[in-house]
C-alpha beads as a LAMMPS data file, in Angstrom:
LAMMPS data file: protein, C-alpha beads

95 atoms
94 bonds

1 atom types
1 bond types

-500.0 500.0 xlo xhi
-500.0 500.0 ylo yhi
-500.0 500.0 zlo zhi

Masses

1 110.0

Atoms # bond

1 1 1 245.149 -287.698 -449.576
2 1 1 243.836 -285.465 -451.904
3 1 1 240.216 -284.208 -452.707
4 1 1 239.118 -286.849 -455.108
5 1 1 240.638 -289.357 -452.956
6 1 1 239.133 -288.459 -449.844
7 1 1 235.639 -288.547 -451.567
8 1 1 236.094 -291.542 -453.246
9 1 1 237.078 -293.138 -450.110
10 1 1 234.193 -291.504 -448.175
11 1 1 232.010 -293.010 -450.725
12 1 1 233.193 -296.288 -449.932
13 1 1 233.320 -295.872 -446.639
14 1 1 229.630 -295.187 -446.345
15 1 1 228.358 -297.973 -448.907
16 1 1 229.888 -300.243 -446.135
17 1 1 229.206 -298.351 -442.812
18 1 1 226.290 -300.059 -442.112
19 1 1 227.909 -303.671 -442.077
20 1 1 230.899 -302.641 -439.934
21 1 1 228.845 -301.372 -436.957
22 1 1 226.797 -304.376 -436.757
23 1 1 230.133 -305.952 -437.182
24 1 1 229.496 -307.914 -440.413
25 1 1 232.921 -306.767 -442.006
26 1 1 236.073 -309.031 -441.955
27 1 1 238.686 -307.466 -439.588
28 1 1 240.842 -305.439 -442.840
29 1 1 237.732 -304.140 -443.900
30 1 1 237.184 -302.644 -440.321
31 1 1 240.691 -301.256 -440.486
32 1 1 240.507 -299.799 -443.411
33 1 1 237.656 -298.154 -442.670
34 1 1 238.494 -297.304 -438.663
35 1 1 242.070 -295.564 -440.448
36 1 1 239.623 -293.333 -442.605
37 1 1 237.548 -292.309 -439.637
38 1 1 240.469 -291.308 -437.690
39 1 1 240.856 -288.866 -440.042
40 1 1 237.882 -287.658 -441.642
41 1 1 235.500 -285.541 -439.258
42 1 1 232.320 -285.764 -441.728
43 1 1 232.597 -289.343 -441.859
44 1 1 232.845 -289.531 -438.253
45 1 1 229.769 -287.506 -437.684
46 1 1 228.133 -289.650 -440.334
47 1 1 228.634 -292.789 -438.873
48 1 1 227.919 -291.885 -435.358
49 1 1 224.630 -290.282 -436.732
50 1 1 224.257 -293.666 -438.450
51 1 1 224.877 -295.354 -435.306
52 1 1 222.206 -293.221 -433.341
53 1 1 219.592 -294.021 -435.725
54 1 1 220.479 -297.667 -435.531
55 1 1 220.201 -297.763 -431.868
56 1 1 216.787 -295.736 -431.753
57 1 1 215.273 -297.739 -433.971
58 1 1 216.204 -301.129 -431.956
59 1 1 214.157 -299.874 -429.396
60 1 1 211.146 -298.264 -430.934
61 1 1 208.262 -299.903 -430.206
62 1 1 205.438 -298.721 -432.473
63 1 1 201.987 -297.705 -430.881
64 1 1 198.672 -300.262 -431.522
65 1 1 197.583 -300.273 -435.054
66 1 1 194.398 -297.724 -435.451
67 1 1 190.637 -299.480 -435.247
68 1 1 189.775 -299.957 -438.716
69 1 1 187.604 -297.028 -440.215
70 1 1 183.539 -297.239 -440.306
71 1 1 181.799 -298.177 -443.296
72 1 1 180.598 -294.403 -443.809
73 1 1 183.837 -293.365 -443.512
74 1 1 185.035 -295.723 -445.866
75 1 1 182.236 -295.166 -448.181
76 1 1 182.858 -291.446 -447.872
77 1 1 186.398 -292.150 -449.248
78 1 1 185.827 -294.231 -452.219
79 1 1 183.088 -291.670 -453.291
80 1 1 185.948 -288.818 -452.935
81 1 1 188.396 -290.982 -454.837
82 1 1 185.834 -291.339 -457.759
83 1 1 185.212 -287.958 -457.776
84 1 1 188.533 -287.300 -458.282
85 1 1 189.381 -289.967 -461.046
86 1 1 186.592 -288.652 -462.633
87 1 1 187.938 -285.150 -462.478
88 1 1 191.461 -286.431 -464.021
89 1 1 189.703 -288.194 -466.719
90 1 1 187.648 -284.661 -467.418
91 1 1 190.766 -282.973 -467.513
92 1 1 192.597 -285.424 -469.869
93 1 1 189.886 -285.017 -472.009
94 1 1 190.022 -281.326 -472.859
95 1 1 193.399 -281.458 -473.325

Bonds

1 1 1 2
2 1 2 3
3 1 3 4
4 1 4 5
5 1 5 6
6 1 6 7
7 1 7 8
8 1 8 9
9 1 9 10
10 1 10 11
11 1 11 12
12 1 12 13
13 1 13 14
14 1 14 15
15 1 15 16
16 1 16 17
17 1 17 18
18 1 18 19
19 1 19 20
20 1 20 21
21 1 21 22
22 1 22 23
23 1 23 24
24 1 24 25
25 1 25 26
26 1 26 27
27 1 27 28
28 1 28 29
29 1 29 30
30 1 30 31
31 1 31 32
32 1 32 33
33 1 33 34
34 1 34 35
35 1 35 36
36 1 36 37
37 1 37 38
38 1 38 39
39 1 39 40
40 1 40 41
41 1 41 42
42 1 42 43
43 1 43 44
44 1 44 45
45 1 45 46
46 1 46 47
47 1 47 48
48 1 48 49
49 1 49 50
50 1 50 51
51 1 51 52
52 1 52 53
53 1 53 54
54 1 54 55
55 1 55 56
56 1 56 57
57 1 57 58
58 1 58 59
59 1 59 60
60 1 60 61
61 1 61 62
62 1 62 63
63 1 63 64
64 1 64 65
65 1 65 66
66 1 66 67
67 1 67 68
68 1 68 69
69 1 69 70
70 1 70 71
71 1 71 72
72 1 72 73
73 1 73 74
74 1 74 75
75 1 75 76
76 1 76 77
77 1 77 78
78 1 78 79
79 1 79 80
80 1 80 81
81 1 81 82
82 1 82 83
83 1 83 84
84 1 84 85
85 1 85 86
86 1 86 87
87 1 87 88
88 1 88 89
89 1 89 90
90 1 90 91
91 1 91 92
92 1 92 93
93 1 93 94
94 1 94 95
């Protein structure tokens, strides 16, 4: 397999990666794709990146969602955000 070919299929290969490990593929699909992993070390690493990721992610469990912020904080932030609108509209119109 030349070049092109092996990029083409690569490119296939990972459109579909995520669906074959959670094992959503119909069994030629998974062969085809299994044959091109035998033999192609970047997609390899890819997919076993892929399948890291996947796996970390089941079990992340985030932290507590942060108190809401005070009213002077909150204040203090929609006087900052004027500030700055009203610096882009300043800006605009000296241009």
């Amino acid at each position: 397999m030349g070049p092109e070919e092996r990029s083409e299929k690569c490119r296939q290969v990972f459109a579909l990666l995520s669906e074959y490990l959670d094992l959503e593929l119909p069994p030629d699909a998974c062969r085809d794709i299994e044959t091109h992993l035998a033999g192609c070390p970047p997609c390899i690493e890819f997919a076993e990146s892929l399948r890291k990721t996947v796996a970390l992610c089941r079990h992340y469990r985030p932290a507590e969602l942060p108190d809401p912020i005070g009213k002077q904080a909150r204040e203090q932030l929609l006087e900052a955000y004027g500030k700055m609108l009203a610096g882009r509209k300043s800006v605009r119109g000296s241009e």
